[in-house]
C-alpha positions in Angstrom: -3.7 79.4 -22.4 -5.3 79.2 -26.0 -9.0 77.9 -25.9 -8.9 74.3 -26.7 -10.7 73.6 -30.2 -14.3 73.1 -30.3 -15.7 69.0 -31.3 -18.3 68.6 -33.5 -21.5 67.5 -32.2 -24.4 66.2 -34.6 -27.6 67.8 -33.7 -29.2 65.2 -33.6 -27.3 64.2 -30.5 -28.0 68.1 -29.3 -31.2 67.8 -28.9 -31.1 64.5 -26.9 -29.0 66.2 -24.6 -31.0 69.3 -24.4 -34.0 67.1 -23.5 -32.4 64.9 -20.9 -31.0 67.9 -19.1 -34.5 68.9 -18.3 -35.6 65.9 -17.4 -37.1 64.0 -20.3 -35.0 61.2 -21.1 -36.4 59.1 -17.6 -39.5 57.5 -17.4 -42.4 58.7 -15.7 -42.8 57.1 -12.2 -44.8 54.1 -12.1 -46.3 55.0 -8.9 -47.3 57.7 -7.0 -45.5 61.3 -7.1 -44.4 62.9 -4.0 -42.4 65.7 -2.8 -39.2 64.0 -3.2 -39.8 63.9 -7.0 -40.6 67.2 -7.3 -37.5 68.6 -5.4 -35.7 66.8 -7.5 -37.5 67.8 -10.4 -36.9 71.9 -9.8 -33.5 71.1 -8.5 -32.3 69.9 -11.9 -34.6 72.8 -13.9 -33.7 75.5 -11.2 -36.4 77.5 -12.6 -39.7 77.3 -12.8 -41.5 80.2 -14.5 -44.6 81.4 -12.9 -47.6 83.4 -15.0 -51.1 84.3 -13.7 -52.9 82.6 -17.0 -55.0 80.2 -15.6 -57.1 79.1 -19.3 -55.9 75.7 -18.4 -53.7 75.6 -15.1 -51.5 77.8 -13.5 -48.2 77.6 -15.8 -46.2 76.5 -12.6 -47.9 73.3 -11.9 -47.5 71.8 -16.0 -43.7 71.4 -16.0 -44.0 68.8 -13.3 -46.9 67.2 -15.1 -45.1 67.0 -18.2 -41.9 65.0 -16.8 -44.0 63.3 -13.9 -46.9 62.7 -15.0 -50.2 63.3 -12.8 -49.3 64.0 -9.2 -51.0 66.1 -6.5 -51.0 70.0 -7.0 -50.7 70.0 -3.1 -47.6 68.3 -3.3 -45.4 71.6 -5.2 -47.7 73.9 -3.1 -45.9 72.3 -0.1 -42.5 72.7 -1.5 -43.3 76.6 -2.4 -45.9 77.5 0.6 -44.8 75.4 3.4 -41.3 73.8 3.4 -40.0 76.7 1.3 -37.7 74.3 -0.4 -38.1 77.1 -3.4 -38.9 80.4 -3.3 -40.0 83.0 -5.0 -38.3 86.0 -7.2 -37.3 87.4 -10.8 -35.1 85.3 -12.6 -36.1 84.0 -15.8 -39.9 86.4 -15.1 -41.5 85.5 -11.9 -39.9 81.9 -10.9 -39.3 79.6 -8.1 -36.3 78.3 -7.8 -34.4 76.0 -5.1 -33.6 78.2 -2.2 -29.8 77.3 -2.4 -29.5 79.6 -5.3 -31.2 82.6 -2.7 -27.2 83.8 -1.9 -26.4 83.6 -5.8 -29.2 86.5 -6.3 -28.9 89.0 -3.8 -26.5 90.6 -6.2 -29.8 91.5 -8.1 -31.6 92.6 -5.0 -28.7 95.2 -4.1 -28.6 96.8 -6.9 -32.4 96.7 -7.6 -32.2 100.3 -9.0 -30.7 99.3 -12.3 -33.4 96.3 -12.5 -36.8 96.9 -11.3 -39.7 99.2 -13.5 -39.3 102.4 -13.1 -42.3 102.7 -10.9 -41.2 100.8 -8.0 -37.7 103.0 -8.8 -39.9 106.1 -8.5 -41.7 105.1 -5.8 -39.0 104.4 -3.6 -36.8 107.5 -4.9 -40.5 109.8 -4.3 -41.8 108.5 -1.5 -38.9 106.6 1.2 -41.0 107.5 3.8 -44.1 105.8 2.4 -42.0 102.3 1.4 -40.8 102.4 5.0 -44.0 102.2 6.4 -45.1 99.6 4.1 -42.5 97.6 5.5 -43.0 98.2 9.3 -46.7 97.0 8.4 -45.0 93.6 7.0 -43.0 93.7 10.2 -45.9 94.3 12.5 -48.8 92.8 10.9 -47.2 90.3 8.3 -48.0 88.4 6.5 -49.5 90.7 4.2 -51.6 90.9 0.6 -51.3 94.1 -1.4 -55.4 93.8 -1.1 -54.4 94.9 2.8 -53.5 98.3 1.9 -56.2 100.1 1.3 -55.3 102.3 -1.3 -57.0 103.3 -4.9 -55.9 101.7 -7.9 -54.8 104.1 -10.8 -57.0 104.4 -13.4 -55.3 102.6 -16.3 -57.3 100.7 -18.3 -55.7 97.9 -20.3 -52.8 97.5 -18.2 -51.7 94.3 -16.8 -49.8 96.8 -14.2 -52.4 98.6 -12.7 -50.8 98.6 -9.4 -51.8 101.0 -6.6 -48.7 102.2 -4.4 -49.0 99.8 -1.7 -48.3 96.7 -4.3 -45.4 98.9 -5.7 -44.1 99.5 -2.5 -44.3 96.0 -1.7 -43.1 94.5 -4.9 -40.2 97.1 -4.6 -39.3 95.6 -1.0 -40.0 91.9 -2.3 -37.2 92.8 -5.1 -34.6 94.1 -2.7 -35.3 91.0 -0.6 -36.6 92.4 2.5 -40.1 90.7 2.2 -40.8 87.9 0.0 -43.8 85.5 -0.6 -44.7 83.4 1.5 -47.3 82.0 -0.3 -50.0 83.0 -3.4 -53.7 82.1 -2.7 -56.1 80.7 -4.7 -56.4 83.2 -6.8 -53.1 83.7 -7.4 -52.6 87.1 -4.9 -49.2 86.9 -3.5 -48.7 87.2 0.1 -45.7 88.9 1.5 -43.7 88.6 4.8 -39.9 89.5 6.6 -37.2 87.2 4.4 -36.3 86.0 7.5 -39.6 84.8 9.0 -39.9 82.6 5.3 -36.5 81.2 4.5 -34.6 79.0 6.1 -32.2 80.5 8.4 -29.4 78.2 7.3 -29.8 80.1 3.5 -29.4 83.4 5.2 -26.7 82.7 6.8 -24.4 82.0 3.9 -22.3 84.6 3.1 -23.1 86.7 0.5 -21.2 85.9 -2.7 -19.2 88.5 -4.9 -21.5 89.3 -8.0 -18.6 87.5 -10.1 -19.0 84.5 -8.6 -22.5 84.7 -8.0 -23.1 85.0 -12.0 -20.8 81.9 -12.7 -22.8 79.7 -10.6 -26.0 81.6 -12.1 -24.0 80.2 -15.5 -23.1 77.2 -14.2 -26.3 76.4 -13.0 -28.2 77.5 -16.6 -25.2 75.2 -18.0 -26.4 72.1 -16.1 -30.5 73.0 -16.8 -29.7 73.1 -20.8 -27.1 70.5 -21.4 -26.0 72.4 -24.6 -26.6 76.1 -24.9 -25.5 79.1 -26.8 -23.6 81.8 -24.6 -27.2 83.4 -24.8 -29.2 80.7 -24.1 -27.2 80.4 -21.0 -27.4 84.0 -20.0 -31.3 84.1 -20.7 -32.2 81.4 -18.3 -31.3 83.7 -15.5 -31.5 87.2 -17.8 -28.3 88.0 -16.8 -26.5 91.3 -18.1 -24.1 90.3 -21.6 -21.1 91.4 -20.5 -20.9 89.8 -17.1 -22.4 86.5 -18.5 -19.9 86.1 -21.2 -16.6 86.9 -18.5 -18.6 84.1 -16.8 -18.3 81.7 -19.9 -14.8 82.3 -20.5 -13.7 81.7 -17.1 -16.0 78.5 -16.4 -14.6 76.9 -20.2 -10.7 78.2 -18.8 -11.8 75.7 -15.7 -13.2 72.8 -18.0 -16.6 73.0 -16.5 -18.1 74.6 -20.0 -16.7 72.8 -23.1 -16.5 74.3 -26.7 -18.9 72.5 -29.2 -19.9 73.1 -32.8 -23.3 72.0 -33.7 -24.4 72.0 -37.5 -27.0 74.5 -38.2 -26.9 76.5 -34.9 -24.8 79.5 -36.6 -22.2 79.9 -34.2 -20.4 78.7 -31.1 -21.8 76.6 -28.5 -20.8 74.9 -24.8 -21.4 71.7 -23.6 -22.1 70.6 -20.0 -19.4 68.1 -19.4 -21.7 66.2 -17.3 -24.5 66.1 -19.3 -26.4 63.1 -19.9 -25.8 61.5 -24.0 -29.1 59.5 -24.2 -29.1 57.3 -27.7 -32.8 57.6 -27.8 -35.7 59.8 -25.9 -38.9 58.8 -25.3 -40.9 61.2 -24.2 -44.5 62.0 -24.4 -45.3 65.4 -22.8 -47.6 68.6 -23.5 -45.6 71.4 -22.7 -46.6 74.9 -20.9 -45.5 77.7 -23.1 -43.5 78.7 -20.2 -41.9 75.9 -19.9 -38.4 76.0 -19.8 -37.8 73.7 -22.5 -39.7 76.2 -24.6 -39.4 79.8 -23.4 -36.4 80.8 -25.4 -37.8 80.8 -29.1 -35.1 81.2 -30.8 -33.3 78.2 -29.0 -36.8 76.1 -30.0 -36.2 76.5 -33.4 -32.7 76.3 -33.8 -33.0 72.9 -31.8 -36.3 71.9 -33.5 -37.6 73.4 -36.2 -40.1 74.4 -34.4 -41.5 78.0 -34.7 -43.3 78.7 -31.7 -45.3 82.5 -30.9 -47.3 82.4 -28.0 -50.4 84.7 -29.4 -52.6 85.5 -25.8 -52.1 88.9 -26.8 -52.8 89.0 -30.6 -56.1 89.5 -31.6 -58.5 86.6 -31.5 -59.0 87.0 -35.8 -55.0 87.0 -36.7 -54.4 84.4 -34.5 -52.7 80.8 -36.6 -52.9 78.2 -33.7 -54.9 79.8 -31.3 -55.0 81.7 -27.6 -52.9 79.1 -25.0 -51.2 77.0 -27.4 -49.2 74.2 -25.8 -46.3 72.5 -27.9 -46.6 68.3 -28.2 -43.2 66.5 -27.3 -43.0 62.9 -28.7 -39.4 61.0 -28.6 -37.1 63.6 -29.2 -39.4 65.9 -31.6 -41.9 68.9 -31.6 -44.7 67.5 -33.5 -48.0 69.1 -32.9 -49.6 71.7 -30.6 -52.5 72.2 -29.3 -54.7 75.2 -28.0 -56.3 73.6 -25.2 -58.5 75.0 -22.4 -60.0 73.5 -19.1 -63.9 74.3 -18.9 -63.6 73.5 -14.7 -68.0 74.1 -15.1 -68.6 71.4 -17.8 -65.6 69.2 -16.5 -64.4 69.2 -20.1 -61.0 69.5 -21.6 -61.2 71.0 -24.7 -59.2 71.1 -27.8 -59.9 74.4 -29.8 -57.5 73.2 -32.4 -55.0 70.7 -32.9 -51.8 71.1 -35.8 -49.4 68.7 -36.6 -46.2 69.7 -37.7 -44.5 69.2 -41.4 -44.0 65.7 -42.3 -45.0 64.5 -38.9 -46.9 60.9 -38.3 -50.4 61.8 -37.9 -52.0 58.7 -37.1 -48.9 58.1 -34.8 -48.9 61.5 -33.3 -53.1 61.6 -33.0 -52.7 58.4 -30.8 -50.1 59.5 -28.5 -51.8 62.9 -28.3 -55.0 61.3 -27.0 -53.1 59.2 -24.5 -51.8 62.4 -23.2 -54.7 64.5 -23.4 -56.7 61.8 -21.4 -53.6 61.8 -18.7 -54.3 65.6 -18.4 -57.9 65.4 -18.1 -57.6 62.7 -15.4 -55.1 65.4 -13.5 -57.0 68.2 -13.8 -60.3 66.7 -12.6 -61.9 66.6 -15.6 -64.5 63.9 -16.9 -64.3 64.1 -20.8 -62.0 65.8 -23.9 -63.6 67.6 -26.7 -62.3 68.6 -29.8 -63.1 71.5 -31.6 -62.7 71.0 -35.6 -60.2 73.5 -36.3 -56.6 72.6 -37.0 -55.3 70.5 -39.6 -54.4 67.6 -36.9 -58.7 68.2 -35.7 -59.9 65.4 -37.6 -57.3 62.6 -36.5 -57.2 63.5 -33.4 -61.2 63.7 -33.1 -61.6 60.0 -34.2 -58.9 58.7 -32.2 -60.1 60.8 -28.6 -64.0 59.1 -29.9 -62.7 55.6 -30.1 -61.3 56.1 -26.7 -64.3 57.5 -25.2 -66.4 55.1 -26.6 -64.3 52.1 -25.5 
């Protein structure tokens, strides 16, 4: 059966779509935000990216904020720590994702040789014996911090992986799925038990899926997150293996769930969620983490947006442009500014270490809504006041307009 042609779609309409399947083409609630929200809100993103910077809040907490609003951190710490309506485990990075996709990953855990670092590889190939005693000690004495195991960290300086062999051992059994978290504690140490003392028992039970149909719902899934993707933007949200994602493509367009789309100025082929919500207008107002999933794939950013986004944490302080956690400004349907912000939790100040606007962009218009959601964030995070620093062609808008508001 020939592939049936591809439709034009304007970009502009892209993008609308891409925003709405992640949420951003519904208002914020008008009252308070619950766990009901927010399981409906990682349902529909599927993953939520986790990273240990913690400049201005753990990344996992903002994508909530930005399509709910302010709600209680407690709330998604009792989805995660408590109910385990999501769990933990490398899919796009460290993520959580709904538990129902659990049985669509153990694919990855089983053949954890050809995706883990090679030190949890090593370690398990070196030492069985050692790795099996790790996880009798999760059996016995679970749950269990790699803190527990008292043993020497190796002495590499200026490695973010400076694991000692009880945390490889443990993240090597936590990627096979015989342990998994349980929880992370305040400061951010993850805690590791049995798989079956964590997740529900109706999740283990299911069957395990072939690893062909475990990657077309993998696809399928990334399909419904972005609306309108590239054959890579859906194999990145999951980093799934080329070959297998693209066998996936092919057979979910043969079944009409993925359908063939040409969008001006994305340079090649493109599929379309047939479900996917064709919003006339966005609203939005949102700061975005730069893990967000909206964001994470660059080259999908500027392709949609025109917006060229590098997250510069590891560039040196002196040849960084927009500065260290820079946080992209959503307003209607378009990038327009971003913002290096940071929360200073001692002076109970936000603070804006620069602000740019982007090309042809509103700044009176864009200072306003920026201080609206600046003062949102503030409120969330606990914090009394928002400074701005004076560095950033935005700076001096936005200044004024967060002094009138403070004043008033």
């Amino acid at each position: 059966m020939s592939a049936p042609a591809a439709e034009r779609l304007p970009a502009g309409l892209a993008r609308r779509i891409a925003l709405a399947a992640q949420g951003f083409a519904e208002p914020r609630p008008s009252g308070s935000v619950g766990t009901r929200q927010l399981r409906r809100m990682t349902d529909r993103l599927a993953v939520v990216q986790i990273d240990s910077v913690n400049v201005l809040s753990r990344s996992h907490y903002l994508p909530a904020f930005s399509r709910l609003g302010s709600y209680p951190r407690a709330a998604l710490d009792e989805l995660t720590a408590r109910r385990h309506a999501v769990f933990e485990y490398w899919a796009h990075e460290a993520s959580f994702l709904p538990v129902r996709l659990q049985p669509f990953l153990r694919w990855r855990m089983a053949a954890a040789e050809e995706h883990a670092w090679g030190n949890m590889v090593r370690l398990q190939r070196e030492q069985p014996g050692y790795v099996a005693e790790v996880l009798e000690r999760v059996r016995a004495d679970g749950p269990l911090k790699a803190g527990d195991i008292a043993e020497p960290k190796p002495d590499r300086p200026g490695t973010m992986w400076n694991w000692h062999p009880g945390k490889v051992a443990l993240e090597w059994l936590f990627f096979t799925g015989e342990i998994t978290a349980t929880h992370r504690t305040t400061s951010f140490e993850k805690v590791y038990d049995l798989t079956e003392r964590v997740l529900p028992a109706d999740v283990l039970r299911i069957p395990t899926p072939d690893s062909a149909d475990a990657v077309r719902e993998l696809v399928r899934t990334a399909a419904r997150a972005l609306g309108v993707a590239t054959e890579r933007d859906l194999r990145d949200y999951f980093r799934l293996r080329p070959a297998a994602a693209r066998t996936a493509v092919d057979e979910l367009a043969d079944a009409g769930e993925l359908l063939p789309v040409d969008v001006p100025g994305w340079g090649g082929p493109a599929w379309l969620d047939p479900a996917a919500r064709q919003p006339r207008r966005i609203r939005a107002r949102a700061l975005l983490s730069p893990f967000d999933s909206l964001v994470w794939q660059r080259p999908r950013v500027e392709r949609i947006f025109g917006f060229r986004y590098r997250l510069e944490i590891y560039t040196p302080a002196a040849k960084r442009v927009h500065g260290y956690y820079v946080l992209p400004f959503l307003l209607g349907d378009q990038l327009v500014a971003r913002v290096d912000l940071k929360a200073d939790r001692q002076a109970g100040v936000l603070r804006v270490q620069a602000a740019h606007a982007e090309e042809g962009a509103d700044r009176p218009l864009v200072a306003a809504a920026l201080t609206e959601e600046l003062g949102l964030m503030a409120d969330w995070l606990g914090l009394a006041d928002v400074a701005v620093a004076e560095r950033g062609d935005l700076a001096p808008e936005l200044s004024r307009v967060v002094g009138r508001r403070l004043a008033g």
